[in-house]
DRENPA-3360 file (N, C-alpha, C; in nm, 2 decimals, always signed):
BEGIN
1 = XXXXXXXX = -3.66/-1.74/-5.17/-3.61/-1.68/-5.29/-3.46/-1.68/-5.30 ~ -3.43/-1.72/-5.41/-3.23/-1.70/-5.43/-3.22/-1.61/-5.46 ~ -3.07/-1.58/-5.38/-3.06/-1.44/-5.38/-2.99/-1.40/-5.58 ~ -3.06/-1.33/-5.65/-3.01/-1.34/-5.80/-2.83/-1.26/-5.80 ~ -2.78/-1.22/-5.68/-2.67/-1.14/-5.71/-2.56/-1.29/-5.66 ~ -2.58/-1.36/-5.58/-2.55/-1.45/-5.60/-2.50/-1.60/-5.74 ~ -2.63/-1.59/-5.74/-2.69/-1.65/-5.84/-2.62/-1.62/-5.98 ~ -2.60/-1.51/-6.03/-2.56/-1.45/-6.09/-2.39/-1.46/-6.11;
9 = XXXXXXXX = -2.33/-1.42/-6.01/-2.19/-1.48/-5.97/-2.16/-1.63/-5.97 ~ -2.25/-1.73/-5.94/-2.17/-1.87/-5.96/-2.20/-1.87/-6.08 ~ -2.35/-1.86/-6.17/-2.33/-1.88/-6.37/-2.20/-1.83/-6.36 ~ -2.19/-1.66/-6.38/-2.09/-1.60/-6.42/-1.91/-1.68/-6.43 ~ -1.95/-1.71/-6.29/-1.76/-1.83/-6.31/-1.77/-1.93/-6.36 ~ -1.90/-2.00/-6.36/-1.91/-2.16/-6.44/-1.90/-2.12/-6.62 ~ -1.95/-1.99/-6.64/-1.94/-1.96/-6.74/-1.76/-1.93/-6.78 ~ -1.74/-1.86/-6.69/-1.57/-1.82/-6.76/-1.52/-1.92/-6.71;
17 = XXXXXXXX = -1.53/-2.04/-6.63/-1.40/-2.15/-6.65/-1.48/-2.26/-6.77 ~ -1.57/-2.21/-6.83/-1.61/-2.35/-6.96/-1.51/-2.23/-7.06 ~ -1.48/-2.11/-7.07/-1.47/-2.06/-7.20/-1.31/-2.05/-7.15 ~ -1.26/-2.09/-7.07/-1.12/-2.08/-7.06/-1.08/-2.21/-7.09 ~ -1.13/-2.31/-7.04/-1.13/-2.45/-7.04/-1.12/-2.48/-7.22 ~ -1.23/-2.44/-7.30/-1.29/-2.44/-7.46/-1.16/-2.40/-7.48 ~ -1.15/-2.26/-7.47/-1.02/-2.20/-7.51/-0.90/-2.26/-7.54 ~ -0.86/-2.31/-7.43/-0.76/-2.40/-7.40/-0.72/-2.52/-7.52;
25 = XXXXXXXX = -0.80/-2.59/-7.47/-0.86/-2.69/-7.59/-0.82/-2.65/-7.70 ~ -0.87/-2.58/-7.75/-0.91/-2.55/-7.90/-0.74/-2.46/-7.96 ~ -0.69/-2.41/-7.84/-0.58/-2.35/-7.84/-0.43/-2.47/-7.88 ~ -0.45/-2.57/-7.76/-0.42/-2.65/-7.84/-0.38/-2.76/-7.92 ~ -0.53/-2.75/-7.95/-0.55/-2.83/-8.10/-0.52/-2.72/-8.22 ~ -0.56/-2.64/-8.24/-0.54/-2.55/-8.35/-0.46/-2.44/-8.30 ~ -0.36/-2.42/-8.31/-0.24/-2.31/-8.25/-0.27/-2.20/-8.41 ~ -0.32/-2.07/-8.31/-0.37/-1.96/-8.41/-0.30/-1.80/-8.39;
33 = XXX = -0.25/-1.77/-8.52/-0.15/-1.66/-8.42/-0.26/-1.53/-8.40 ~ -0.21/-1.47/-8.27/-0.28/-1.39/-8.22/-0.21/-1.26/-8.25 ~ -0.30/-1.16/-8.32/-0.21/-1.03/-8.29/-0.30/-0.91/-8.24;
% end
């Protein structure tokens, strides 16, 4: 059995370096002001 708290932790970072990565990207290509 995988351990799910594990499991859980590597999605979790694969997930936050695609939405930092997106981010980035999209940051810039389209420069958007932030307030």
């Amino acid at each position: 059995m995988v351990n799910a708290r594990a499991q859980l932790k590597k999605t979790h970072i694969m997930i936050n370096h695609y939405m930092n990565n997106h981010f980035l990207l999209h940051y810039e290509t389209n420069p958007i002001e932030m307030d």
